[in-house]
Structures are given as C-alpha cells and as structure tokens.
C-alpha positions as CSV (number, residue, x, y, z in Angstrom):
1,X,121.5,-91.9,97.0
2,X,123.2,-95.6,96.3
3,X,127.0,-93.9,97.1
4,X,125.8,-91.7,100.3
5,X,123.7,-94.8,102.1
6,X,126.9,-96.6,100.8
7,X,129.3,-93.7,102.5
8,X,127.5,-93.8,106.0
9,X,126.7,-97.6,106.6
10,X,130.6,-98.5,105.4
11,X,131.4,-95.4,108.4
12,X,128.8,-97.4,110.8
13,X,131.0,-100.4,110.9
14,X,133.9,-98.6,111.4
15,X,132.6,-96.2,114.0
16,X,131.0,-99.6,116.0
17,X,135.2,-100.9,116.1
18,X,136.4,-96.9,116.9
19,X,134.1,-96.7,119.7
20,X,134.3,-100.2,121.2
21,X,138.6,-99.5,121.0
22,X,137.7,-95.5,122.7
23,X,135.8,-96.9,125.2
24,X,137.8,-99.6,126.5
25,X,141.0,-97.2,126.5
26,X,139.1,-94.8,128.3
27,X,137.7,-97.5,130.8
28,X,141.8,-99.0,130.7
29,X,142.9,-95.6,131.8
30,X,140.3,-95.8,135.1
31,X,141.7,-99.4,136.0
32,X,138.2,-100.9,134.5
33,X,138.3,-103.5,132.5
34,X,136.1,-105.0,129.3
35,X,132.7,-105.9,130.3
36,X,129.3,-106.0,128.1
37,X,128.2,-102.3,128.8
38,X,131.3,-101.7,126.6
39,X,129.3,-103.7,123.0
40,X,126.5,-102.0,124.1
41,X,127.7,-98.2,124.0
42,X,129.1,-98.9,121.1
43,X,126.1,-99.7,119.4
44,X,124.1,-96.6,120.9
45,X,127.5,-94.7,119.5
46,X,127.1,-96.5,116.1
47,X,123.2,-95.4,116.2
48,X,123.3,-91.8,116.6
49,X,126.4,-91.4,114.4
50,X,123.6,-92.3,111.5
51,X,121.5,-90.4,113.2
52,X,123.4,-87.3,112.8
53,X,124.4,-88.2,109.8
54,X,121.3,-88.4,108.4
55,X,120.6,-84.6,109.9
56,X,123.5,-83.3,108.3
57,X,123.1,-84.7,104.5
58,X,119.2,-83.6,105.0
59,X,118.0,-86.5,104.3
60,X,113.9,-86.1,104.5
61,X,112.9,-89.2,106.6
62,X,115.9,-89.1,109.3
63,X,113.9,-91.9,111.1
64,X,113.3,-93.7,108.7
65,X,117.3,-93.2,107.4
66,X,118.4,-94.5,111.2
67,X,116.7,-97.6,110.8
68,X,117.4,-98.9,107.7
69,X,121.2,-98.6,108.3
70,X,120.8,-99.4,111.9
71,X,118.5,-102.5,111.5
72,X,121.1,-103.3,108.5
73,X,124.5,-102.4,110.3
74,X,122.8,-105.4,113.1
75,X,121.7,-107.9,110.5
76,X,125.5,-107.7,108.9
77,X,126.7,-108.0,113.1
78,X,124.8,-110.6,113.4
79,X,125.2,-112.7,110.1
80,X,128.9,-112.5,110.3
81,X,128.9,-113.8,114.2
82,X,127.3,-117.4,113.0
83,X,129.1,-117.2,110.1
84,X,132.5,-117.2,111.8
85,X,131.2,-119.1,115.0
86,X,130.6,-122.0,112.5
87,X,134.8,-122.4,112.0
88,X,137.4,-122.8,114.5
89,X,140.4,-121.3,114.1
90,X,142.7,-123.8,113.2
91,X,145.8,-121.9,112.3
92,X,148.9,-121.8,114.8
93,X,149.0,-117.8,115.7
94,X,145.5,-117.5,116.0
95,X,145.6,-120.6,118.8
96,X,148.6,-120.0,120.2
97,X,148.5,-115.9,120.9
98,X,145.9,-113.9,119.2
99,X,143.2,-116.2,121.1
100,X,145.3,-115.9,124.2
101,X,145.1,-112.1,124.0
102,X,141.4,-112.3,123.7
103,X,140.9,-114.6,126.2
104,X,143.6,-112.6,129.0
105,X,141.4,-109.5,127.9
106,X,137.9,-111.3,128.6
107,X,139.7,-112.5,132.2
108,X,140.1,-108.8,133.1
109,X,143.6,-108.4,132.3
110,X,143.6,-104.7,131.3
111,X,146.9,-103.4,129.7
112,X,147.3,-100.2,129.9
113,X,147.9,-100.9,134.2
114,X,149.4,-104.6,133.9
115,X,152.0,-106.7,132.2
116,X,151.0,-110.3,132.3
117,X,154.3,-113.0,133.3
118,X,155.3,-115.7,131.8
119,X,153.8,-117.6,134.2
120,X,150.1,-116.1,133.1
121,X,150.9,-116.1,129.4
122,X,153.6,-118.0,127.9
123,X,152.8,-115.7,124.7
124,X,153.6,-113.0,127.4
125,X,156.2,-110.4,125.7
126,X,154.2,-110.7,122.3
127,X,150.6,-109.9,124.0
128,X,152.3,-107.0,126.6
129,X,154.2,-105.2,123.3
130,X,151.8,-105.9,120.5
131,X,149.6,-103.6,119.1
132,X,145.7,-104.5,120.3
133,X,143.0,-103.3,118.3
134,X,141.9,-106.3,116.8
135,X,142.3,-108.1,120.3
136,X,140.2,-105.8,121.8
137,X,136.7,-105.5,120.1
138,X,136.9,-109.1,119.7
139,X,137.2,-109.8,123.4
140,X,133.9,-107.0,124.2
141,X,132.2,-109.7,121.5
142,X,133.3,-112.3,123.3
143,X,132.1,-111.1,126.6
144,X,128.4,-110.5,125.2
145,X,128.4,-113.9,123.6
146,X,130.7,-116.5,125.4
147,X,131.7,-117.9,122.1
148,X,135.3,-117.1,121.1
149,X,135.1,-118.3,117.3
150,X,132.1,-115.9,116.6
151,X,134.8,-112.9,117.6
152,X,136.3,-113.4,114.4
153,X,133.2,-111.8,112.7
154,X,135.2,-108.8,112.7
155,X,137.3,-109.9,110.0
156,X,134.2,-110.1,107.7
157,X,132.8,-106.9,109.1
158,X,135.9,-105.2,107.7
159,X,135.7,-106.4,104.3
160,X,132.3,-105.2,103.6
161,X,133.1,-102.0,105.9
162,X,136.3,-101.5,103.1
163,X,133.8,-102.6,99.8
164,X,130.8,-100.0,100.6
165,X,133.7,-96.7,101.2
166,X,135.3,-97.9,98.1
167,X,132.0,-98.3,96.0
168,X,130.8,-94.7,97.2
169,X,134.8,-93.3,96.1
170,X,134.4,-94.7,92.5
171,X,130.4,-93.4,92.5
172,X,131.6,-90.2,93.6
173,X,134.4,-89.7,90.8
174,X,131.7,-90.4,88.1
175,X,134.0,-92.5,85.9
176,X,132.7,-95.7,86.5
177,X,128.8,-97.2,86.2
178,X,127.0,-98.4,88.9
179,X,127.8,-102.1,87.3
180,X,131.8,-101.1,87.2
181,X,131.5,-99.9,90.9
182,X,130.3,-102.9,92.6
183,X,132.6,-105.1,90.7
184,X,136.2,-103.4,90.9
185,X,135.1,-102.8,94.9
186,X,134.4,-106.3,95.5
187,X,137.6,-107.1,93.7
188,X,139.7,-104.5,96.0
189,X,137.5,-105.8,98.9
190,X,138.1,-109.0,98.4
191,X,141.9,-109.5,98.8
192,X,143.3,-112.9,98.5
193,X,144.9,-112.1,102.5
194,X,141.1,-111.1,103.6
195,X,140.0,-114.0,102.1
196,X,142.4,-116.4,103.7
197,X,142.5,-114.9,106.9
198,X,138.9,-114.3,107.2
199,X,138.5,-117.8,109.6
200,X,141.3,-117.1,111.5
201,X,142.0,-114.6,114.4
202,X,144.9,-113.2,112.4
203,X,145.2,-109.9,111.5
204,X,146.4,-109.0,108.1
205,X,143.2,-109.5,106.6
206,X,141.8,-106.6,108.6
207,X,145.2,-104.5,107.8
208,X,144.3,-104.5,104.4
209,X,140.3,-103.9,104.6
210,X,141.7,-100.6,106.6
211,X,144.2,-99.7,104.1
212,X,141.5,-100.0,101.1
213,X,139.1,-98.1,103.8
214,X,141.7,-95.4,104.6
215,X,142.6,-95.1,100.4
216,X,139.0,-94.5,99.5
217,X,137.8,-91.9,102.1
218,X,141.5,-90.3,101.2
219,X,140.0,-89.9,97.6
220,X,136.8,-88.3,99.4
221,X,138.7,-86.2,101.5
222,X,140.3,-84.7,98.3
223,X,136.9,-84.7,96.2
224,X,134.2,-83.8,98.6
225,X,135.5,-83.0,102.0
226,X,132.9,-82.7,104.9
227,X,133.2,-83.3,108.8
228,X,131.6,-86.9,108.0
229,X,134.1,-87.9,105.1
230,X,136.6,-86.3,108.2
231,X,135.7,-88.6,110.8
232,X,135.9,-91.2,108.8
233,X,139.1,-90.6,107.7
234,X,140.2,-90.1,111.7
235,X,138.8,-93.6,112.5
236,X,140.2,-95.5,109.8
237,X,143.7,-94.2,111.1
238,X,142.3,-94.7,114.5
239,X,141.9,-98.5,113.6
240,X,144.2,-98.5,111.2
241,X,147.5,-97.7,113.6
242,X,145.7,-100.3,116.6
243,X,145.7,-103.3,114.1
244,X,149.6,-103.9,114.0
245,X,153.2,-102.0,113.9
246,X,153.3,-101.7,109.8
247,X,149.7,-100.4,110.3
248,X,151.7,-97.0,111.1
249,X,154.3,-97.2,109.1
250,X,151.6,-97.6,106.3
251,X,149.4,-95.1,107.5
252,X,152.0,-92.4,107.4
253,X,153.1,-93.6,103.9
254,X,150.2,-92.9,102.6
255,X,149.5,-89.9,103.9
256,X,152.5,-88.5,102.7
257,X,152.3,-89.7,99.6
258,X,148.9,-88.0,99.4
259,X,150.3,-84.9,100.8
260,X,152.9,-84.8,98.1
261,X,150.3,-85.5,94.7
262,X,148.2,-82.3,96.6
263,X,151.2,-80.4,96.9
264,X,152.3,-81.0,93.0
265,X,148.8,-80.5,92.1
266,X,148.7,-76.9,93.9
267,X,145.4,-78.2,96.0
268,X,146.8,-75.8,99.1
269,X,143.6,-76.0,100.9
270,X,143.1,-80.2,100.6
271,X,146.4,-80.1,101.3
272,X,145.7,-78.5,104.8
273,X,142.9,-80.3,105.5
274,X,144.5,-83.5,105.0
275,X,147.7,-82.4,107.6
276,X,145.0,-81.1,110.0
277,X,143.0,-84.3,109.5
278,X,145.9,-86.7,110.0
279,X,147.3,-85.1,113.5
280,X,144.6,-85.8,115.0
281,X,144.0,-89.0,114.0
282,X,147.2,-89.8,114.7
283,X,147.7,-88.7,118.5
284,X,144.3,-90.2,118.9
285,X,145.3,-93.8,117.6
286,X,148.7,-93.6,119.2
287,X,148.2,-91.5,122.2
288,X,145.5,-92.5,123.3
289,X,143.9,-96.1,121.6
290,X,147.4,-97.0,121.6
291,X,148.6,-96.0,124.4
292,X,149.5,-99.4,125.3
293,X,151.8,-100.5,123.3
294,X,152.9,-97.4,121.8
295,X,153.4,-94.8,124.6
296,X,154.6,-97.6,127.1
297,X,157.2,-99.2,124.9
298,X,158.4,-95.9,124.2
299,X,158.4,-94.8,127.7
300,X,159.6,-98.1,129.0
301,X,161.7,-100.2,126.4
302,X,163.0,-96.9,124.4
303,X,160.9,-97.8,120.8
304,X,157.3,-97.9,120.1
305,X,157.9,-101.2,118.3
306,X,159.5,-102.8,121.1
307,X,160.6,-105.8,121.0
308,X,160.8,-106.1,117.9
309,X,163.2,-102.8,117.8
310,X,164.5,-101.1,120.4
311,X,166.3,-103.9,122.4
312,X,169.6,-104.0,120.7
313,X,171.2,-107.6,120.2
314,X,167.9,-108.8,122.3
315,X,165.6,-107.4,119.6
316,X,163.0,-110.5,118.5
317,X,164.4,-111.8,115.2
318,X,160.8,-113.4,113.7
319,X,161.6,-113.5,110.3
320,X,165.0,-115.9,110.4
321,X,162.9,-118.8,111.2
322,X,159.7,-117.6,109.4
323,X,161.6,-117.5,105.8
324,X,162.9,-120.3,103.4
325,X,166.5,-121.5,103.9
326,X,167.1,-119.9,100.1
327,X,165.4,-116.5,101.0
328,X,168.3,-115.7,103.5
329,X,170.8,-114.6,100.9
330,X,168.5,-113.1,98.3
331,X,168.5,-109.2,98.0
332,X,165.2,-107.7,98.7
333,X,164.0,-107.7,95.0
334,X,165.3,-111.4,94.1
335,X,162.7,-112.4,96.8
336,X,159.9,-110.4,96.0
337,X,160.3,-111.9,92.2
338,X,160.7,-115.3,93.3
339,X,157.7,-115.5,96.3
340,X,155.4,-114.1,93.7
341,X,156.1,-116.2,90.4
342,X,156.9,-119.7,92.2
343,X,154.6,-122.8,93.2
344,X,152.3,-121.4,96.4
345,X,153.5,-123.0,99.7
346,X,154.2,-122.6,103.0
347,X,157.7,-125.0,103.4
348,X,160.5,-123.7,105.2
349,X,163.1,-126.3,104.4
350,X,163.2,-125.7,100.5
351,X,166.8,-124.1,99.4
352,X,164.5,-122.2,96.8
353,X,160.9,-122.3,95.7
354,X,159.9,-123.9,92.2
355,X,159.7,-120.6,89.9
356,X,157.0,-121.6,87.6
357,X,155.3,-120.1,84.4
358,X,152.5,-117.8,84.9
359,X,149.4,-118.9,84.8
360,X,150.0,-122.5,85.5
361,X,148.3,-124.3,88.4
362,X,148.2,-128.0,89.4
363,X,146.4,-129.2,92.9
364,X,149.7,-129.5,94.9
365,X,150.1,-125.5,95.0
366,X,146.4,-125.3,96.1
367,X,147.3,-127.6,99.1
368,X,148.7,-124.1,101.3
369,X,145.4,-122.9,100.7
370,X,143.2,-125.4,102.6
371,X,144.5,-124.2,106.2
372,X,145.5,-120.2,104.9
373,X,146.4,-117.4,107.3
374,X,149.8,-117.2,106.7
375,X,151.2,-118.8,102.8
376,X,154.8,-117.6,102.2
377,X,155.4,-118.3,99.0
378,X,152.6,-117.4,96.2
379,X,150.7,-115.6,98.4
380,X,148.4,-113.2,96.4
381,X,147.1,-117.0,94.7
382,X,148.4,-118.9,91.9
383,X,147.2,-116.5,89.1
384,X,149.0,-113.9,90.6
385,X,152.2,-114.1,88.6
386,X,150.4,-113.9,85.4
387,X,148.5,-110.8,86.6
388,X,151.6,-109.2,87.3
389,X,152.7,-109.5,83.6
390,X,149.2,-108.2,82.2
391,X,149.9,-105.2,84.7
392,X,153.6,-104.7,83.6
393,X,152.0,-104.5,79.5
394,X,149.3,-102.2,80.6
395,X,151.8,-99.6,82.1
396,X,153.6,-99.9,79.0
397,X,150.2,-99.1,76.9
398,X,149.1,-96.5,79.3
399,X,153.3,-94.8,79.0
400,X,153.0,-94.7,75.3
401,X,149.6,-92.8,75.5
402,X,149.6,-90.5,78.6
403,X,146.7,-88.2,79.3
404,X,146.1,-86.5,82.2
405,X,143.7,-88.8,83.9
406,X,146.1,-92.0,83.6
407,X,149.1,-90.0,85.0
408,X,146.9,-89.6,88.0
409,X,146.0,-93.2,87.9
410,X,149.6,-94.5,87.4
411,X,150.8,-92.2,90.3
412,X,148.3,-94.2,92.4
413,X,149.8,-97.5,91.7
414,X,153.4,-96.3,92.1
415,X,152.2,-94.6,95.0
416,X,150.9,-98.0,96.2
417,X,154.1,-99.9,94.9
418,X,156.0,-97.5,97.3
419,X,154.5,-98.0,100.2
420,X,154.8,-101.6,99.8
421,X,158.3,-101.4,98.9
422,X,159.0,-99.7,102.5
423,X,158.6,-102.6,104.0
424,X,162.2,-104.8,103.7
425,X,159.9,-108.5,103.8
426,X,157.5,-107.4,101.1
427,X,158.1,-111.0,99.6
428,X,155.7,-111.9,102.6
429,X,151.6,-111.3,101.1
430,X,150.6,-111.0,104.1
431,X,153.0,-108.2,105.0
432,X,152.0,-106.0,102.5
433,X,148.4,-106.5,101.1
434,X,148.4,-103.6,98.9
435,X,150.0,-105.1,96.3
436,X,146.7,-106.2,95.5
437,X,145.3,-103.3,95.3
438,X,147.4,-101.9,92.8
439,X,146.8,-104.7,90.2
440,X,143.1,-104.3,90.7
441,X,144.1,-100.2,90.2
442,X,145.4,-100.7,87.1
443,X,142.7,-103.1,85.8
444,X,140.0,-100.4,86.5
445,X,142.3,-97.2,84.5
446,X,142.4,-99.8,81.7
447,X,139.0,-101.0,81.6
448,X,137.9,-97.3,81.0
449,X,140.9,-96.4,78.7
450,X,139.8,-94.9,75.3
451,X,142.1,-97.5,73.8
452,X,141.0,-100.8,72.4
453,X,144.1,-102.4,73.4
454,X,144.3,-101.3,76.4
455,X,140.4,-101.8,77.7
456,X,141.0,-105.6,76.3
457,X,143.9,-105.8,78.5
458,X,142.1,-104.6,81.9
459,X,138.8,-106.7,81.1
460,X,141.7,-109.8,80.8
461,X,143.5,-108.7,84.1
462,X,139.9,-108.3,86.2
463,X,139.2,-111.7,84.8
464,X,142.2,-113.2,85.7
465,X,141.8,-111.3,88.9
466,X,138.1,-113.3,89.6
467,X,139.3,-116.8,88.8
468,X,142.8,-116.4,90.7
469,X,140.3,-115.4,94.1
470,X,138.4,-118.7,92.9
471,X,141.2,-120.6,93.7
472,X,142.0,-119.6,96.7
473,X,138.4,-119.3,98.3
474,X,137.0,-122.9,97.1
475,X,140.0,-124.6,98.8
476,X,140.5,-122.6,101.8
477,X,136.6,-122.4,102.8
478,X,136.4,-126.5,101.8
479,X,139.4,-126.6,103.9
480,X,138.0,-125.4,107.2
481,X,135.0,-126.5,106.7
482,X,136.7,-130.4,106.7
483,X,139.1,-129.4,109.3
484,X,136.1,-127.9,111.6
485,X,134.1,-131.3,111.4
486,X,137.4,-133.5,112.3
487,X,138.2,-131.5,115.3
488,X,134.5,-131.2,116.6
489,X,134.0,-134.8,116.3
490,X,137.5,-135.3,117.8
491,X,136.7,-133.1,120.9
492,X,133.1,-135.1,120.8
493,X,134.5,-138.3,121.0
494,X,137.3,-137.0,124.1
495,X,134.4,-135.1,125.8
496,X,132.9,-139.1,126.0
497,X,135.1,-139.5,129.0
498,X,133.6,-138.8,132.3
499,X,137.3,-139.2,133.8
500,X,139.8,-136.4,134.2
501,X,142.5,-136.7,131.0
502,X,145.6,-135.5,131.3
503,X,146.3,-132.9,128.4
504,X,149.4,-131.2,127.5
505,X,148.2,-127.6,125.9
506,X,151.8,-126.3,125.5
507,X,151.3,-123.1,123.3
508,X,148.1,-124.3,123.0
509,X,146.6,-122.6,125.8
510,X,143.5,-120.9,124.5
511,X,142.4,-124.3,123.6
512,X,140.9,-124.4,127.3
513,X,138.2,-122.5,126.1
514,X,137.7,-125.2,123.7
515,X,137.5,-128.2,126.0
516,X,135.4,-126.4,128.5
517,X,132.9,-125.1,126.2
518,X,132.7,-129.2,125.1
519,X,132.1,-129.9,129.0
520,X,135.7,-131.7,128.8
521,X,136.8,-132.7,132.4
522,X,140.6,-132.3,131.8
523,X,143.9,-132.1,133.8
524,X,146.7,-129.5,132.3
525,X,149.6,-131.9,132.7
526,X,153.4,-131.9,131.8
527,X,153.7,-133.8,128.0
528,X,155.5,-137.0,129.3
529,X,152.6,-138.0,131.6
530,X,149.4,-136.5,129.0
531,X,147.1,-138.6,128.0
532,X,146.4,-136.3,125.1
533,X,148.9,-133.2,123.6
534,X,147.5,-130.7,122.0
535,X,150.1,-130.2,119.2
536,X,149.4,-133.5,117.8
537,X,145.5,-133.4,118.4
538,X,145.9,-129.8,116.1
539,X,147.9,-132.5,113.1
540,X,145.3,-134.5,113.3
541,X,142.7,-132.5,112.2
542,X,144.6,-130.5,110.2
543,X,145.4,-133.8,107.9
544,X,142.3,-135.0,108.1
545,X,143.0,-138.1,109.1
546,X,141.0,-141.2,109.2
547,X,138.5,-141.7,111.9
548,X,140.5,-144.9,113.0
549,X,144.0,-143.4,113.3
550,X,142.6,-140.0,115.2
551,X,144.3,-139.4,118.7
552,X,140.8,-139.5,120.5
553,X,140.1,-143.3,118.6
554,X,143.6,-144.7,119.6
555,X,143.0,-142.7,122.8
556,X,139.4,-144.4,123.1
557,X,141.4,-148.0,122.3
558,X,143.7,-147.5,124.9
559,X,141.2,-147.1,127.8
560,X,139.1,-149.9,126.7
561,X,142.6,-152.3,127.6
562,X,143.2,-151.1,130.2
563,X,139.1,-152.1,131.2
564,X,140.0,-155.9,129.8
C-alpha cells in the first residue's frame, strides 16, 4: 500500500508539470499565450489522473484514494510556494536570464510564433534557443500568484516528486526495509545540486530530480510494467528533454544503456516495451513540448542545440570563460580528478585548484556554499572526495566476491559513470548530477552485502554521504536566508524615496519586478547618470555588508546633502 500511494502521488507531481508544459504548447501552437486557465487545467488533469488511477489498481474507496493524494499533492503545491517565495534569487543566471524568460513568458511572449530582439531581451539568443520547460510552468505559477520567487517551488516539487518514485522502485524490488527505503531515497533525492539550486531559478537541480525520476520508473518499467508505470515513464522524458540540451543527450543514454542490460539479459518483451515506450516519449518531448527550441533550431539554424552547435566559428563558446585558467590544458580526466578532490570554490583566476586530502574541511571551502547555484570546483561538497575512495574500495570488495545480484548492481553504477562520462565538462557538478547517484548506488548494494566488510563499508559511505549534504545545506540555506534580509531591507530603505531614482539594471533586468512589487518609483537610466546600479546593489547583499556602507545608506547620505 506504502510503495503504490508512493508510485501515484510521485506521478501526480510530475503529471501537474507534463500537463502545464502540454497545454501551453498546444495553446503556443494556436498563437495563445500563458494565462491562469492554463494552472488550473492542470490541476483538474493532475485530479483525474488519480482518479483513474485509483480505478485501475482497484483500490476500494476510489473517493476516498482521490482526495487524500489530491488534498496532499495541494498541500505540498502550496508549502513549497511560501517556502521558496520566502528567498530571492540571488544568484547571477537566475537574475539575469532564467527570470527574464519567466517574466517575457508572463508578458505574453509566446515562442513557438516569436523571437524576442535584442532590444526586448538583452538575454535574447539564450531565451529564443534554450530549452523551456522549467521557464514555462514557472511563468503559469507566476501568472496565478504575481509573485515571481514563489515560481521556484518547482525545484522542491521535483525533489520530493524524484524521492516518492524512487522509494516505491526499492519497495517494489523487496531488497530493502521500509526503514532502508526512505533513507537511500532521501539520500538519491537529495543531491548536493538539488540542494544548492533549490533557491535559485536554475535548472540543474530539477535535471537531476528527473534523471533519479526517469531511473526509478526505468526499474518499474522492467519489474512491473503497466500503462501507469508507462505514462510515467513518457512524462519524465517529456520533462526530462524540456529541462535543458544534456537533458536529451541523457535521456537517450540511459535508455540505451537500459536497452542493452535487457538485451544481455534476453528480456525480449521489456526490451520492446521499453523501445515502444521511449518513441513516443521522445517525439512528444521534442516534437511537440519542444518544439521550440528543438524543431525551430533545427529547421532554422541547422542543429537542435543551436547556438551552442550548429553555427560554425559563431557557435557560443560558454565554457572558456566559465572554467579556471588551469582547467584549459587539462585532459578530460585530469579535471574531473582535480574539481572533485580540491578545496570547493567558485574562482576563475586560480592557475589550479588546491588538491586537498579527503575528508578535510576548513570554513573557507564552505564560503562557495553560502550563495550555491553554480560551485565549479568541489561541487558534489567537501566530503565528496573521501566518498569517492570508500566507493573505489567497495568495487574492489564487491570484484573479489561477485554474485549475481552485485553484477547487476555494479552494471548500474558503470552504467551511470557512462552516461556521465558523455559529457566532455563532467568536471562541472552541475553538468552531470548523477555522479551522485552512483555513490549513493553503491552505498545501498553494500549495505545489504552478505559480507561483513563490505556492509561496514556502505553504512561508512551513507554516513559520510549524510554529513557531506550537512555541509552544504546549513551554509547555503544560512546563506540566503542572510542574503534575503540584506536585500529586502536594502530595497526597503530605496523604496523610502518618493522621487524617481535613476537605476542602471544592465543584465539585471528582471530585477523590475523587484522594485515594482516594493512600490519603487524608478527611472531605467544609462550607468554614468544612475543613481543606483544594479550590479553593485546585487555585491552588496551578497557580502553582507554593513548597514552603514550599503549602497541605499550612502545613497540615503547623499540625498540628505544635497537637502543641506
């Protein structure tokens, strides 16, 4: 009972974000754009899919069924919309284009029939060529509530969406206790990218709750396949493919790799299912949820990844300036070692990060933490080194002792590795979030090993895996908390002024919402005559400064001289 009401309320989440993303495409496609009614459909949608649901697994109260997983599915909604709406945003590609997107969206831009210019967007190229799932059901939110920051709830909605499907996979394979279940799924759930991003309007956070989603109903589609487990599998990909360009790239990775254990394993019929299963939810998430970018950048530009590919010398080189000096003439495998066992930070200048011993941790390499969303080097957290050599003896362990069960298990976390691996910056966390997941893999086939050893070694790695998600939530959640009080007092004391001010927004742009929703009287102005400029105000808060030395106090000084 725990593992199916598990199974269909982790589906309910998803099927709210599928339908929301179907919707709008569908309205896209007849030149209307996102309004309300779109939330609201959704939710009906979400309602009878339980409904259903609740028909086809015969459960004996269906009413009764609906609303306890309805009346939960809003409570969750709801919780998670204060929740975020509590934070701002404060990281830079969450200000300067994801908000933009959701903003453009909510001011009737609607992309499937318009590219916005320059002149409407200076994010422009990045919002008409990016993929737009996330951008999407966060701008219908937006349009129900009128408060950006609680759009972000989606990022939380994900991670328990990704924790109940992966607690009703390891119910469902009868190898772990209700106890083991809810722990190893929180841990997978949990990932130190999710956590970090979970404030922010970024988007690899909800890559990897997808990618855990789309693993644990691919486990259910090989255990116990029905049309429910299928259309959950279909929307995961749905969402999965909408979230970015690697969500793809990943998507098919790990389908094929699945494809290929069913094949060696002479499951002909899985096998089928699973091919059958996967075209259509690809040429739904790409034909038609993606149709913008996918279809028009192929159409239009020559590559569905456009700009990033497809443009020749004129391609969009975002990892030059996004990497440290050093990392430019590593190999591929140098800088996987080295981002993983240095000193967390986020410093571009640095010739090469401070390789450090695992397990060590001192409060400067907790500093990248405070703001999150994006830490280059040490990204999975500052234990992380040391669980990667707890995971490299375990393999070792499980090598000498192989049984039919841990080959299967392995195979997952080489299968994992792989798909990882695919991608030529997986020294980025960020980039590739499954890494995670395979630690956390291997610390559940060891915990359950036969093998003294070996269970001691797992219980060490989960343990490890718990205080190394310690350090990365205390700082990052003190960290925005701190950084959310300095900016809202900073926009209190500016909103003081009953006078026009001259601001300079710069990249900044979505920060109008910001000032207006303070009652702000402000004047977008060129940065030699502002008043104020937005790309200090955002150092400011971020350092934390001193109330005295804030821009609005020297601001405030500065306009009571000119009154003497």
């Amino acid at each position: 009972m725990i593992g199916s009401f598990s199974f269909i309320l982790g589906l309910t989440l998803l099927s709210f974000m599928f339908f929301i993303l179907a919707l709008s495409a569908i309205g896209f496609g007849m030149g209307i754009f996102l309004l309300p009614i779109h939330l609201w459909l959704s939710a009906a949608g979400s309602l009878i899919f339980v409904f259903i649901s609740g028909i086809f697994y015969k459960k004996e109260n269906n009413w009764k069924w609906l609303f306890s997983i309805g009346s939960l599915s809003i409570l969750l909604m709801y919780f998670f919309m204060l929740l975020s709406g509590m934070f701002y945003d404060i990281s830079y590609d969450g200000q300067v284009y994801h908000q933009e997107a959701v903003i453009q969206l909510v001011n009737h831009w609607n992309p499937f029939q318009q590219y916005l210019t320059k002149e409407q967007s200076q994010s422009a190229v990045l919002l008409n060529h990016y993929a737009k799932g996330p951008w999407i059901y966060e701008a219908v939110l937006y349009t129900v509530t009128g408060q950006i920051e609680q759009s972000k709830a989606f990022n939380l909605l994900l991670i328990t969406a990704s924790f109940l499907l992966t607690f009703s996979a390891l119910q469902n394979s009868q190898r772990c206790s209700v106890n083991q279940a809810i722990f190893f799924s929180l841990l997978l759930a949990f990932n130190p990218v999710s956590i970090y991003q979970s404030l922010s309007f970024y988007i690899d956070g909800q890559l990897a709750s997808l990618l855990l989603c789309l693993l644990a109903l691919s486990y259910q589609m090989i255990r116990q396949y029905d049309r429910f487990v299928l259309a959950g599998f279909i929307m995961s990909i749905g969402l999965l493919v909408n979230v970015k360009f690697t969500g793809i790239v990943y998507a098919v990775a790990c389908i094929g790799l699945l494809g290929g254990w069913l094949w060696l394993l002479k499951k002909r019929e899985s096998y089928w299912n699973l091919g059958k299963a996967a075209i259509i939810a690809f040429i739904a998430g790409i034909c038609i949820l993606g149709y913008n970018p996918y279809i028009t950048n192929s159409l239009f530009y020559g590559h569905p990844f456009y700009p990033l590919y497809g443009a020749g010398s004129k391609s969009m080189d975002i990892m030059t300036s996004n990497s440290p000096k050093g990392f430019l003439q590593m190999s591929g495998i140098k800088k996987l070692y080295v981002a993983n066992f240095s000193m967390a930070t986020n410093q571009f200048d640095m010739e090469e990060p401070v390789v450090k011993p695992p397990f060590r941790v001192n409060a400067q390499e907790l500093r990248p933490f405070i703001y999150g969303a994006d830490i280059r080097i040490g990204g999975f957290g500052p234990w992380f080194s040391g669980m990667l050599v707890i995971s490299g003896f375990i393999l070792l362990f499980l090598f000498w002792s192989p049984k039919k069960d841990t080959f299967y298990g392995v195979g997952l976390v080489v299968s994992i590795m792989i798909s990882a691996f695919i991608n030529p910056e997986s020294w980025w966390a960020r980039y590739v979030p499954q890494i995670w997941f395979a630690c956390i893999c291997l610390a559940l086939i060891a915990w359950s090993n036969q093998k003294k050893a070996i269970r001691y070694l797992g219980r060490i790695l989960a343990g490890a895996a718990v205080i190394n998600l310690a350090l990365i939530s205390y700082p990052y959640i003190l960290g925005n908390y701190y950084c959310t009080q300095a900016l809202r007092q900073e926009l209190k004391e500016i909103a003081a002024y009953h006078n026009p001010i001259n601001v300079c927004f710069g990249e900044f742009t979505s920060n109008y919402v910001r000032f207006a929703q303070n009652n702000i009287s402000f004047v977008d102005a060129p940065a030699d005559i502002a008043d104020m400029n937005i790309e200090v105000m955002r150092y400011n808060y971020l350092t934390a400064p001193a109330k005295e030395q804030s821009l609005a106090a020297i601001f405030a000084k500065e306009r009571m001289d000119e009154h003497e």
